[in-house]
C-alpha positions in Angstrom: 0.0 0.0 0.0 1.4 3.6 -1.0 0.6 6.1 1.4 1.5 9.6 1.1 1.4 12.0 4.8 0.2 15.6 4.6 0.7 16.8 8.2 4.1 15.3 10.2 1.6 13.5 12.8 0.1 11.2 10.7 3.8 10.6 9.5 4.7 10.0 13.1 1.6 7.9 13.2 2.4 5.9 10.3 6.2 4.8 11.6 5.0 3.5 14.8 2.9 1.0 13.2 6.0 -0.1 11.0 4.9 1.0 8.1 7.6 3.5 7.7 8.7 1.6 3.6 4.8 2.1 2.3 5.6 6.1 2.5 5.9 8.1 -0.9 5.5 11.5 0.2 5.7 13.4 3.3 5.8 17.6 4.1 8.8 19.3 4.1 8.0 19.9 8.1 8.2 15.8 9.1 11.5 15.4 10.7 10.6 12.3 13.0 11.7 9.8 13.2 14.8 11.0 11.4 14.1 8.6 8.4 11.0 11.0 7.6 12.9 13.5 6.0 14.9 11.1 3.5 11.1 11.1 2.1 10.3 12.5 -0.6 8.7 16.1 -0.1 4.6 16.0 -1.4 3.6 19.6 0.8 5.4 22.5 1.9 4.6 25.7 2.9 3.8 28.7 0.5 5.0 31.3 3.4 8.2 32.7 3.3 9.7 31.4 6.1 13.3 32.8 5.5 11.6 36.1 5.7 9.6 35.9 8.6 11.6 36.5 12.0 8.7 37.5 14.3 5.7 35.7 15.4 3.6 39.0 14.7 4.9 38.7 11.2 4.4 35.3 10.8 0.7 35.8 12.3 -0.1 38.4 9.7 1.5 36.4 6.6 -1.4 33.5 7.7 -4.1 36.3 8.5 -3.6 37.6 5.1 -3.1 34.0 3.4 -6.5 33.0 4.6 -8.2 36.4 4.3 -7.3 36.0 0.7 -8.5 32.5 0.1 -5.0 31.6 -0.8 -3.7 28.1 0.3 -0.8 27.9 3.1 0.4 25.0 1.5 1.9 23.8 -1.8 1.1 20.5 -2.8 3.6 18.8 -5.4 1.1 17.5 -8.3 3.4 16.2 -10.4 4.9 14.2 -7.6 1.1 13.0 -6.3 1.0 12.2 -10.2 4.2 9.9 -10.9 3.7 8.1 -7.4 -0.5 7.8 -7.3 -0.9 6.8 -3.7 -3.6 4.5 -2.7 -4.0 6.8 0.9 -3.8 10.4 1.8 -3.3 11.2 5.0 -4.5 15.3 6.0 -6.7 17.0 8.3 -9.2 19.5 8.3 -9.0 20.4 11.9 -6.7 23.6 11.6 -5.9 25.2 8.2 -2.7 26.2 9.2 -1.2 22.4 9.8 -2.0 20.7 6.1 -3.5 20.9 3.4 -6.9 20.5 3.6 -8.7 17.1 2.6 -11.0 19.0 0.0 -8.0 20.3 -1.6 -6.2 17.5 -2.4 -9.7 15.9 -3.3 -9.7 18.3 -6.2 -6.2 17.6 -7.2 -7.1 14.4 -7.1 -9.9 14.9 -9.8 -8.1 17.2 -11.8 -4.8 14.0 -12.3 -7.4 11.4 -12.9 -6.6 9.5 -9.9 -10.0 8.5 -8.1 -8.8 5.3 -6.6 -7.4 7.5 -4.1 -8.4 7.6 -0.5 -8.4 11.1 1.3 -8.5 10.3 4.8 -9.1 13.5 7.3 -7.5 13.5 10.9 -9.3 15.5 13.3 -9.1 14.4 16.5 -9.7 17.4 19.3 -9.2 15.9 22.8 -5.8 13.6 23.9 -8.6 10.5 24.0 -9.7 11.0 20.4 -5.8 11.1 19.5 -5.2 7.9 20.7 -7.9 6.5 18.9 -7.5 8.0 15.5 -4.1 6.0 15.9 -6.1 3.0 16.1 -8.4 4.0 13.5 -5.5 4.4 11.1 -3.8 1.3 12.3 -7.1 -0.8 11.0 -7.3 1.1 7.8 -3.7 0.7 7.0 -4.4 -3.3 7.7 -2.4 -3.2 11.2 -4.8 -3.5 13.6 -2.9 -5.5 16.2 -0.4 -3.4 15.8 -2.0 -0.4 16.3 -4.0 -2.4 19.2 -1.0 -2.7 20.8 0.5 0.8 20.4 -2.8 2.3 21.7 -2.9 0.1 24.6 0.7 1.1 26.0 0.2 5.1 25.0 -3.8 4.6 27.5 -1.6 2.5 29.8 0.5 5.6 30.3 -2.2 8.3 30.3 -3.8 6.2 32.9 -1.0 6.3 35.3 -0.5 10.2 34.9 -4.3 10.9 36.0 -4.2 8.1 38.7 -1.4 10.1 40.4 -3.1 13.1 39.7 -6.3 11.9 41.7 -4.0 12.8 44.8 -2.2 16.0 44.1 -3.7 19.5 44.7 -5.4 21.4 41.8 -3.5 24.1 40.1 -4.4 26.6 37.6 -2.0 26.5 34.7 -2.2 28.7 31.6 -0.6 27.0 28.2 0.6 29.4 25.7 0.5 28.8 22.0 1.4 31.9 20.8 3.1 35.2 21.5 2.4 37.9 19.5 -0.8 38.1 19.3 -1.4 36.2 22.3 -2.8 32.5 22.2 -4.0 29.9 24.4 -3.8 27.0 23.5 -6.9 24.8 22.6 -7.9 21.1 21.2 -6.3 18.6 23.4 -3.6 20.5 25.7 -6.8 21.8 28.3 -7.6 17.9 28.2 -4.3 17.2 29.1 -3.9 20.0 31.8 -6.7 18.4 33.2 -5.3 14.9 33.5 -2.2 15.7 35.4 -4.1 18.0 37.9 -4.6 21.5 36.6 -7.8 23.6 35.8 -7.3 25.0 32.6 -6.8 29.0 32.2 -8.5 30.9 29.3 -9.3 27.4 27.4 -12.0 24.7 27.3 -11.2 21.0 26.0 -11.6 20.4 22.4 -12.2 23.9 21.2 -10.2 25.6 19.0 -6.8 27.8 20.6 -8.0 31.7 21.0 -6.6 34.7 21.1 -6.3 36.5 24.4 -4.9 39.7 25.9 -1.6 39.9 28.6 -4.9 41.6 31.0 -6.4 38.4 30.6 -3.8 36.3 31.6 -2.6 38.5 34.6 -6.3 38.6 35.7 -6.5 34.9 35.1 -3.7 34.2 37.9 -2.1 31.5 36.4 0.1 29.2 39.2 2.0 27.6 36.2 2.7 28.9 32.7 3.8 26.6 30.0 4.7 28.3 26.7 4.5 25.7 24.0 4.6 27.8 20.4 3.1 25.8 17.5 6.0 25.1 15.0 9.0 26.0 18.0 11.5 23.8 19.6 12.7 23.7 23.2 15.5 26.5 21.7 13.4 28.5 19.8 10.6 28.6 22.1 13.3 30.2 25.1 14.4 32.9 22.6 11.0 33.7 22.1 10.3 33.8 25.9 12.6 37.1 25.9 10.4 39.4 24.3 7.6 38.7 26.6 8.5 37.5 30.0 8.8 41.3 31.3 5.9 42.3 29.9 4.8 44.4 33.3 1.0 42.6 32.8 2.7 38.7 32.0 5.0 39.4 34.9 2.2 40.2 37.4 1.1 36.5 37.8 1.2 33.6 40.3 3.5 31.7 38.1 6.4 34.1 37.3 6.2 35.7 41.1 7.0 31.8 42.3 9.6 30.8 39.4 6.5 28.5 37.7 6.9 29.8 34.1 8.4 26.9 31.6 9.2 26.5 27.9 8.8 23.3 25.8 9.7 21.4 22.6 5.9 22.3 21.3 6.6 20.7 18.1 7.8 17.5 19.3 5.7 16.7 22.2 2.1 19.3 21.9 1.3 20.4 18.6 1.7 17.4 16.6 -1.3 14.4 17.9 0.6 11.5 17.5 1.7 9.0 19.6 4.3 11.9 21.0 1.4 13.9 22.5 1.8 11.3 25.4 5.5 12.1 26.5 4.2 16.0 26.0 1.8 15.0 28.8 3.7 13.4 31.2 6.4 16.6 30.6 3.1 18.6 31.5 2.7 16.4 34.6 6.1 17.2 36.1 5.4 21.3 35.2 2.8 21.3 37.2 3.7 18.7 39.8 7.4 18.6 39.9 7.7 17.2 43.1 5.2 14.1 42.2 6.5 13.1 38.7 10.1 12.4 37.1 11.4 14.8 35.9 11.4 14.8 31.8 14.3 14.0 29.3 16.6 16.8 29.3 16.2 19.1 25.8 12.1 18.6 26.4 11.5 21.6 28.9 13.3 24.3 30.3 12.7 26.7 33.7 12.3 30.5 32.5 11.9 32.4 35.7 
């Protein structure tokens, strides 16, 4: 079976069931595991990244993508053409991540290639992550495999909210963004949730929003966690700089106390694969340091 991945999760998805050789076509963002990116390249990105150096400029070239109906990202036709997979693998969950399922539909149409199967990943909450693994795992014909995989990644989810039971409740504000301001949404209030936290400016399984500093300073966060979408552990604490004196950012619970951490968003919180699991037990030990181990070094660093 030919499969080709349009978002790096379902890349992520598709070499944990071992199925790693059946991929003709990945994005130019899936860099795990490291094998990903000797794929060949089906999406990338129509923004100029090279020329984007802030996260307000980066927020406006999407604004202005989408205001304009233009798509974020390029799919390689020719390359859909010469290798004619028998699954796609997108999402229509968040415009910004992939190319949308009805896109590549029509690309679809306009090659000649109906055989195709456009499959959309949407899961919102950590539970329906887990499961759209599963879900895969049967349509791709490994269903034990997948059985197995889902079982270990509930296994661990199970222990994280078991210990949870017995720790105080803390209010912890995840955020997305910088400039403009965004909490984040889908599954990381889930996940806040399950190792003990109440959720600041953010409901499980919506969508991320954008907020105001006031908002968060009036929230009283106990613990920030800033987990950019797209960022790395390194990025993400260069990017801390321009905001963690911010007078209203700095008049909260969590950077009075010293609770204000940055992560490796893009390996462990924006992606829902089977990752999204070691981004939740590095959200345990955030918010209960003292009652979890403490995470793999290059996953999470203290800011203040």
């Amino acid at each position: 079976m030919k499969i080709a991945s349009l978002l790096p999760s379902a890349t992520e998805i598709v070499y944990a069931l071992g199925l790693g050789d059946d991929l003709v076509g990945v994005t130019d963002e899936c860099d795990y595991p490291p094998a990903a990116v000797t794929k060949p390249v089906i999406s990338r990105s129509a923004l100029s990244q090279g020329h984007l150096q802030t996260p307000s400029e980066i927020d406006n070239a999407v604004r202005d993508k989408v205001g304009a109906g233009e798509p974020i990202y390029q799919l390689d036709v020719d390359l859909l053409q010469r290798t004619q997979p028998d699954v796609i693998l997108t999402q229509d969950l968040c415009r910004v991540c992939a190319v949308p399922s009805g896109q590549v539909q029509q690309a679809l149409d306009r090659l000649g290639l109906p055989d195709a199967k456009v499959v959309s990943l949407d899961p919102n909450t950590l539970d329906e992550v887990i499961t759209t693994i599963g879900a895969v795992a049967k349509m791709l014909d490994r269903e034990d495999k997948g059985a197995e995989l889902v079982g270990a990644l509930q296994q661990r989810v199970a222990m994280v909210k078991d210990k949870a039971k017995r720790l105080p409740t803390i209010g912890v504000f995840a955020l997305e963004w910088s400039d403009p301001p965004f909490s984040a949404g889908h599954w990381i209030p889930g996940m806040i949730t399950a190792v003990g936290g109440t959720p600041i400016l953010a409901d499980d399984g919506q969508p991320s929003r954008e907020t105001a500093w006031h908002e968060v300073r009036d929230a009283m966060p106990e613990v920030i966690v800033f987990m950019p979408c797209g960022y790395y552990l390194e990025e993400a604490e260069e990017e801390a700089d321009t905001f963690l004196g911010q007078p209203e950012f700095a008049d909260t619970p969590a950077v009075r106390n010293g609770n204000v951490y940055a992560v490796d968003a893009t390996s462990y919180f924006s992606r829902p694969g089977p990752r999204l699991v070691d981004g939740l037990e590095i959200l345990a030990w955030a918010a209960h340091p003292d009652a979890y181990a403490a995470p793999p070094a290059g996953t999470i660093a203290k800011l203040g």
